[in-house]
N, CA, C and O of each residue as an XYZ file, in Angstrom:
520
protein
N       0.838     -1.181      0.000
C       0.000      0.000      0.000
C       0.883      1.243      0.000
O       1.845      1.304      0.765
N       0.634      2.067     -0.693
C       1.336      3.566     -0.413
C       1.527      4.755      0.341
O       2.355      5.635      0.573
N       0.402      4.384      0.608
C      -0.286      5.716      1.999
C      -0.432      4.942      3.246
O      -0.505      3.719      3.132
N      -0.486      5.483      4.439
C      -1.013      5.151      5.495
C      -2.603      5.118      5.398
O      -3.393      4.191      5.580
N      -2.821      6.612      5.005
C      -4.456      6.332      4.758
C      -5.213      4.519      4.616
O      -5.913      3.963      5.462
N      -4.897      4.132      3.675
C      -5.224      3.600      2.727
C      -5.124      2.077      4.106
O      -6.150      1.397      4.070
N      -4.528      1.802      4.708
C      -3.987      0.995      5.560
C      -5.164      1.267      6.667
O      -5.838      0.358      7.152
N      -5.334      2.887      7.047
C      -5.970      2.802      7.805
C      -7.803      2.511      7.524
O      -8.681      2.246      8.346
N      -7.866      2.662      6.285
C      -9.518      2.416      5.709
C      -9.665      0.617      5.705
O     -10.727      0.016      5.866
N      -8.063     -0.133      5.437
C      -7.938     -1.206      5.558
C      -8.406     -1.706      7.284
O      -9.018     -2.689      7.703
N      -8.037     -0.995      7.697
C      -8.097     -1.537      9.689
C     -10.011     -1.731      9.789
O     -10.720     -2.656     10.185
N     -10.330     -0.308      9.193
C     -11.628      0.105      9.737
C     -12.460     -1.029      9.459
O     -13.190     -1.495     10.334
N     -12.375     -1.708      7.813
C     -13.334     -2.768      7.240
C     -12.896     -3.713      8.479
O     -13.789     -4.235      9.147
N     -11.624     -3.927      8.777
C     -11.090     -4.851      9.310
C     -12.194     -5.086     10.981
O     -12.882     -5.939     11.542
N     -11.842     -4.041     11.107
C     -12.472     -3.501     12.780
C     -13.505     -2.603     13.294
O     -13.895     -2.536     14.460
N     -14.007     -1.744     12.027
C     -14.626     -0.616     12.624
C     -14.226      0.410     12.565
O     -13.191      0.623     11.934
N     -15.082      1.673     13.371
C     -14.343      2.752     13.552
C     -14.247      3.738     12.373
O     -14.837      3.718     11.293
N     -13.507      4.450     12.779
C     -12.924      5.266     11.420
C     -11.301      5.627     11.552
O     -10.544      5.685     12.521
N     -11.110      5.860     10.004
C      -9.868      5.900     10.030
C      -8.582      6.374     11.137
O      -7.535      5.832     11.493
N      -9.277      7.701     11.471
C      -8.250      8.421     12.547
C      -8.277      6.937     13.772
O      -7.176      6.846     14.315
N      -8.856      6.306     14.051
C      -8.313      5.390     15.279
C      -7.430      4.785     14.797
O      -7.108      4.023     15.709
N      -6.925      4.629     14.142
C      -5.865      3.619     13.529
C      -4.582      4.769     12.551
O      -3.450      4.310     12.394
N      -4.821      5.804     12.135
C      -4.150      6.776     11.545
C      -2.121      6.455     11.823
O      -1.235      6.181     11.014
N      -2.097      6.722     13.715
C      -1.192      7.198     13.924
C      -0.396      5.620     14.244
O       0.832      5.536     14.255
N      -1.154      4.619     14.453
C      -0.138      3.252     14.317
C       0.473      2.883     12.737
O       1.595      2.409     12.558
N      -0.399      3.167     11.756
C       0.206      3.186     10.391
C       1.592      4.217     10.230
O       2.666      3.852      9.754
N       1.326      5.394     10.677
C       2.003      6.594     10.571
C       3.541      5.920     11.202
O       4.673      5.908     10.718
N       3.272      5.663     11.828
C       4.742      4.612     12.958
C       5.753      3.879     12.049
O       6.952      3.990     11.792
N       4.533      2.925     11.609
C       5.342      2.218     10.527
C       5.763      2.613      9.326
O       6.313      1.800      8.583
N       5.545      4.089      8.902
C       6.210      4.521      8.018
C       7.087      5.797      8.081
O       7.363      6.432      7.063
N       7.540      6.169      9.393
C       7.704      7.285      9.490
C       9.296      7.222      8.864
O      10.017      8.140      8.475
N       9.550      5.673      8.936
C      11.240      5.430      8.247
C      11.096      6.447      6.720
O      12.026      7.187      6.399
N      10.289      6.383      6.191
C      10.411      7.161      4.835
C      11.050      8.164      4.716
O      11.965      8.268      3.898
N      10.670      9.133      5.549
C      11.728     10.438      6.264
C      12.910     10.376      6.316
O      13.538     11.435      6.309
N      13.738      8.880      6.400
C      15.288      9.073      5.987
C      15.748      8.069      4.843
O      16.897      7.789      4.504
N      14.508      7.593      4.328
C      14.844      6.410      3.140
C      13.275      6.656      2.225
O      12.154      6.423      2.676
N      13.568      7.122      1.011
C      12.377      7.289      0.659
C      12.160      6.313     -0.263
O      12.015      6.735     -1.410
N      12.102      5.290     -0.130
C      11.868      3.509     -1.298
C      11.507      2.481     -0.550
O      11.008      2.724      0.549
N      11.589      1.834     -0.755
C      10.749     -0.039     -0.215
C      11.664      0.043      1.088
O      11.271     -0.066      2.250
N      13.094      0.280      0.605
C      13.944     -0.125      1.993
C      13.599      0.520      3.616
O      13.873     -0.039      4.678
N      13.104      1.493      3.484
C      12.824      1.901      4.568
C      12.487      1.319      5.466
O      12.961      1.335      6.602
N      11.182      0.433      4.848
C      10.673     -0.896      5.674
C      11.610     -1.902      6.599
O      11.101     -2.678      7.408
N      13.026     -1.799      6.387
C      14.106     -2.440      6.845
C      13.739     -2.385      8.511
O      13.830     -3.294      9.336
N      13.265     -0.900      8.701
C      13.536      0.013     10.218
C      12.608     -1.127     10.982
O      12.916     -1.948     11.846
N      11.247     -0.830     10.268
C       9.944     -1.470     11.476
C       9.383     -2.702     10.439
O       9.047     -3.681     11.105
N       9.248     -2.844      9.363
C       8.016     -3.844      8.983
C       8.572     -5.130      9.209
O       8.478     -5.867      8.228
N       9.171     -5.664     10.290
C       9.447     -7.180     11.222
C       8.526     -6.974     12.373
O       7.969     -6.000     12.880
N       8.591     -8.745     12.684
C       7.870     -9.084     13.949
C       8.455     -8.220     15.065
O       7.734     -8.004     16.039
N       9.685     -7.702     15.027
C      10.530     -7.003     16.308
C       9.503     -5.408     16.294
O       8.772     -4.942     17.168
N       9.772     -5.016     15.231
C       8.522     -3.524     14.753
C       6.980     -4.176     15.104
O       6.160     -3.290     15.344
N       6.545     -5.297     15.163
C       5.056     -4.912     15.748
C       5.081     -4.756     17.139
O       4.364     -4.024     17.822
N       6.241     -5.740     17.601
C       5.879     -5.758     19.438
C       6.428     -4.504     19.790
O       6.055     -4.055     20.874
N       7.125     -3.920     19.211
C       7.831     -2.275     19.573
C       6.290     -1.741     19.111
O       5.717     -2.208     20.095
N       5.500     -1.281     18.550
C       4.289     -1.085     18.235
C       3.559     -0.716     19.250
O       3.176      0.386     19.643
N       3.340     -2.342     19.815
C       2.766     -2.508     21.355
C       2.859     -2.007     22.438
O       1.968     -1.569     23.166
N       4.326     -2.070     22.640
C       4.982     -1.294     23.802
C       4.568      0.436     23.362
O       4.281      1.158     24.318
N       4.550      0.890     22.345
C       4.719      2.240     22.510
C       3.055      2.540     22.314
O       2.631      3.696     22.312
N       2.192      1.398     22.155
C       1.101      2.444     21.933
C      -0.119      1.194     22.668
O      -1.312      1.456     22.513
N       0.171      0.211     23.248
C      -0.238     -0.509     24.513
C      -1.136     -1.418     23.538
O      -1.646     -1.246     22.431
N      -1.071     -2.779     24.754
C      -1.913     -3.830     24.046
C      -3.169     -3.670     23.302
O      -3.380     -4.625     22.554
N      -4.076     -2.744     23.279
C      -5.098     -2.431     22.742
C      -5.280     -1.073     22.603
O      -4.810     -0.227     23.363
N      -6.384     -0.735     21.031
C      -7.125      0.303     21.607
C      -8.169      0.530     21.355
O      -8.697     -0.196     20.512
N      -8.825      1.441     21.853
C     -10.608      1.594     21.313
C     -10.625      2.439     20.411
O     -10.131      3.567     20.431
N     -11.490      1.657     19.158
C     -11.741      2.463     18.242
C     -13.207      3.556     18.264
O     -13.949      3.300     19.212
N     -13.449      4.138     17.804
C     -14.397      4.844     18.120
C     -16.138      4.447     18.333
O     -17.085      5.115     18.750
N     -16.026      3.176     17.878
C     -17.199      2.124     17.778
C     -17.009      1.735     18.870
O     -17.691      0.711     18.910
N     -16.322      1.899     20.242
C     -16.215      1.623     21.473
C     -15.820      0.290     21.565
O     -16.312     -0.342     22.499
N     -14.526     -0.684     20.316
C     -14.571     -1.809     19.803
C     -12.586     -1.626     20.534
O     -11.817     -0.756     20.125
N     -12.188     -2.772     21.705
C     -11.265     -3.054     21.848
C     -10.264     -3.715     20.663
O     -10.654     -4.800     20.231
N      -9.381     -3.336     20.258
C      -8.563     -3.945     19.032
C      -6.959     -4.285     19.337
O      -6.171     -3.355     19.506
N      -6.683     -5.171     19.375
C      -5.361     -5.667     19.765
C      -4.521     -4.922     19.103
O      -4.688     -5.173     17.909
N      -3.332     -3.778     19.310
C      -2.820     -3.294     18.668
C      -1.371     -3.956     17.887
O      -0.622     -3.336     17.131
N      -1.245     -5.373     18.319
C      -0.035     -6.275     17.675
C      -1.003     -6.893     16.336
O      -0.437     -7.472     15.409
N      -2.435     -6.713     16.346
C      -3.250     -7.186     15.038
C      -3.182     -6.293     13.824
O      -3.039     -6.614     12.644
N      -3.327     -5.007     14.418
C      -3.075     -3.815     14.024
C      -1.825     -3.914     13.223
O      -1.944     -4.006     12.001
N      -0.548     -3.906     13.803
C       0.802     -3.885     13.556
C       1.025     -4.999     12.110
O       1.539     -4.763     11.017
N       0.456     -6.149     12.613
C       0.468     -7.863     11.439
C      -0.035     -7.275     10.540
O       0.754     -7.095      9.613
N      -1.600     -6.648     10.291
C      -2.378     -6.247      9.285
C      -1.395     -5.354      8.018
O      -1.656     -5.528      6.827
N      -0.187     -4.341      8.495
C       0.392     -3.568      8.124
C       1.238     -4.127      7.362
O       1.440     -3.887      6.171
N       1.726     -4.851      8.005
C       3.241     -5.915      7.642
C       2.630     -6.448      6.520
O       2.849     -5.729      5.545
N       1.878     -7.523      6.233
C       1.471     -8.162      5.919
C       0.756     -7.297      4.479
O       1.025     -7.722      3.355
N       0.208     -6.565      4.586
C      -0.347     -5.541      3.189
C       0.709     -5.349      2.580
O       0.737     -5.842      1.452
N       1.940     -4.601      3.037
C       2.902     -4.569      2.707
C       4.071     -5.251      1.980
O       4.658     -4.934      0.946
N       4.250     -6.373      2.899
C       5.180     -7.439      2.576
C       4.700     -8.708      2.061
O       5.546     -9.257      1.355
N       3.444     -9.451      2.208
C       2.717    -10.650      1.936
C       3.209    -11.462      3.023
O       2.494    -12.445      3.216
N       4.443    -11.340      3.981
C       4.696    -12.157      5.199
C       5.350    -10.921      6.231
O       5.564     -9.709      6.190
N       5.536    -12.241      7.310
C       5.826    -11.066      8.627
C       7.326    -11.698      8.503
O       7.397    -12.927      8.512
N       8.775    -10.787      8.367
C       9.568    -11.236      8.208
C      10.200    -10.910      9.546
O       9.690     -9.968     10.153
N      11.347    -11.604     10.170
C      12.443    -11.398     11.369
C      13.162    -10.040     11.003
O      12.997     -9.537      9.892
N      13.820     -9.563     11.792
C      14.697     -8.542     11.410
C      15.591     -9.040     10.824
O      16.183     -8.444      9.924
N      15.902    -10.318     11.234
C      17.274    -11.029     10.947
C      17.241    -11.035      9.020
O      18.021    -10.792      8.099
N      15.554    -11.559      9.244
C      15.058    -11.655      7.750
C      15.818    -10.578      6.415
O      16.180    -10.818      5.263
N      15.816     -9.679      7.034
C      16.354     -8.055      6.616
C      18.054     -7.901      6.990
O      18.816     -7.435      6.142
N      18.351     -8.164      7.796
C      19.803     -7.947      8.425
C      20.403     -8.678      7.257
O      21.135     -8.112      6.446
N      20.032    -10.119      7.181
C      20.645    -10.662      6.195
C      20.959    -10.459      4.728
O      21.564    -11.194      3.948
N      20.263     -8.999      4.507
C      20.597     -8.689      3.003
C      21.291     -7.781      2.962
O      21.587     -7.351      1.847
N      21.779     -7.184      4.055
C      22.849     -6.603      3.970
C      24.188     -7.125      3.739
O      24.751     -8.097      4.243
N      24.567     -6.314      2.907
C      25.883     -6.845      2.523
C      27.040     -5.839      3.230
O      27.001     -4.627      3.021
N      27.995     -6.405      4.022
C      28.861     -6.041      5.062
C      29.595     -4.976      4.397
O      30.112     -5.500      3.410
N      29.972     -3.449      4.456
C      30.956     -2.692      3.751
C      32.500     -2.760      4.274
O      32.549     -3.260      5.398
N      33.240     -2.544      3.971
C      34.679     -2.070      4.871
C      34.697     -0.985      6.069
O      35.519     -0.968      6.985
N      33.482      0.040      5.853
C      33.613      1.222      6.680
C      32.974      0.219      7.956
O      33.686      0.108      8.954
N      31.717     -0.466      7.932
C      31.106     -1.108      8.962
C      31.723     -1.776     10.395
O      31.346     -1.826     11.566
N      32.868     -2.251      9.637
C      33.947     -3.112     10.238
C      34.981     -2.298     10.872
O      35.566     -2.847     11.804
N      35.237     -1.438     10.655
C      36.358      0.044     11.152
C      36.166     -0.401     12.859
O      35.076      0.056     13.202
N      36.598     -0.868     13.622
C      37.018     -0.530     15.047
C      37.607      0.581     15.821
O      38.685      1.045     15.451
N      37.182      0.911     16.549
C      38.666      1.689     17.831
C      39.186      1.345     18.527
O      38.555      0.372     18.941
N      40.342      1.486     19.255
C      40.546      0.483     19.866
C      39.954      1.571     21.390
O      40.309      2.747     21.304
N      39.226      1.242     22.507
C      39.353      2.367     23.936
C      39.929      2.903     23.992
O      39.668      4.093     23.813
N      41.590      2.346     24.377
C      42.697      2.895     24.913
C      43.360      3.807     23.844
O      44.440      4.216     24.271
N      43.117      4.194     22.782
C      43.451      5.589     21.798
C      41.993      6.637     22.001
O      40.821      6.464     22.336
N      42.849      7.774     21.586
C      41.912      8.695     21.782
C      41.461      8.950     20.314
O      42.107      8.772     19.281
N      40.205      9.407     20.477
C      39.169      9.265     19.230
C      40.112     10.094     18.062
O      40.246      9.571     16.956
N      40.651     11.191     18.311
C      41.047     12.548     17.750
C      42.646     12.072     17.201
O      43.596     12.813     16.948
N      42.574     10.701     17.128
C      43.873     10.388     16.509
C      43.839      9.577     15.251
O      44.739      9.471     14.418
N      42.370      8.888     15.249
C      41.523      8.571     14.181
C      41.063      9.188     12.749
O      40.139      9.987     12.592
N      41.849      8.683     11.800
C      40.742      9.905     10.478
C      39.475      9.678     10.726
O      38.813      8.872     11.380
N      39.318     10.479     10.123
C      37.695     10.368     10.053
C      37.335      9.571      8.914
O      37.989      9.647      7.873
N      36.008      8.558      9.077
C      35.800      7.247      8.330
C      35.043      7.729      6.969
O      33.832      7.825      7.168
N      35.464      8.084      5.536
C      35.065      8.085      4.364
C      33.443      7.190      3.952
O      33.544      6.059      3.478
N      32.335      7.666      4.129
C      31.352      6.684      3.896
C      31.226      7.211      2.244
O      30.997      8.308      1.735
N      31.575      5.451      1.539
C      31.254      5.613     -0.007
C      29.578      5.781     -0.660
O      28.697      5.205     -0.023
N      29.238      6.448     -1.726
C      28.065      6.864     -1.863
C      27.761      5.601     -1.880
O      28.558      4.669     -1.773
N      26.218      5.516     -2.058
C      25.028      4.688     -2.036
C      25.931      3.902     -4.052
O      26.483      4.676     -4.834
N      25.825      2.747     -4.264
C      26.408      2.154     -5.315
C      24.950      1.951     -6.413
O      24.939      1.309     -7.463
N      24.054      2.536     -5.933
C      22.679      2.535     -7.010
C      22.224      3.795     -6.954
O      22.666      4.343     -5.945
N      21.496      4.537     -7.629
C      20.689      5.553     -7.381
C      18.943      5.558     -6.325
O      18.132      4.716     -6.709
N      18.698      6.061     -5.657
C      17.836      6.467     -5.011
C      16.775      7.127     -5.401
O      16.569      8.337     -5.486
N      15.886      5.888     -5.711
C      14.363      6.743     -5.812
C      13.297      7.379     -5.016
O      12.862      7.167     -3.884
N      12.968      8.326     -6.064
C      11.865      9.153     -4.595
C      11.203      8.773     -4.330
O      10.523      9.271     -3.432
């Protein structure tokens, strides 16, 4: 889906209500766009680790305006799942990263930072769509 909107008209058939009860848990899961504007963004939250962080920040349930309790980790799956067609691990995602040279750069404690160059990050090796 492209919009949050659109996610959230998805909840309502789902549950009830109207859109704004569900608005600002969609909004969550996309707010990564703001520093990645393409599919990857999804990297940040659309895993099982991003729904239960979900939970915690916006509590096991909520009432939609139909006075209708809604599990907000159902909420979170519904998203993933429009999105991705499965609920993937983070690991799921970690694993497509491919390791750079800068990643790997250590310090050692016992030197002081200011004796260090400073670490060259090479551009992005594809172009970036809006």
């Amino acid at each position: 889906m492209a919009h949050c909107y659109y996610h959230a008209l998805s909840s309502v058939r789902k549950w009830g209500g109207t859109p704004d009860d569900y608005l600002a848990l969609h909004q969550w899961f996309d707010q990564s766009k703001a520093i990645f504007a393409d599919p990857r963004h999804r990297a940040l939250r659309h895993h099982a680790e991003g729904i239960f962080m979900l939970e915690t920040l916006f509590g096991a349930t909520i009432t939609n305006s139909d006075g209708k309790h809604v599990p907000v980790r159902l909420i979170g799956e519904q998203h993933v799942l429009e999105d991705l067609g499965f609920i993937p691990s983070f690991a799921d995602w970690g694993r497509l990263i491919a390791p750079q040279a800068w990643m790997l750069k250590g310090h050692r404690l016992d030197q002081p930072l200011d004796d260090t160059p400073p670490v060259e990050v090479p551009p992005a090796p594809f172009p970036i769509a809006a």
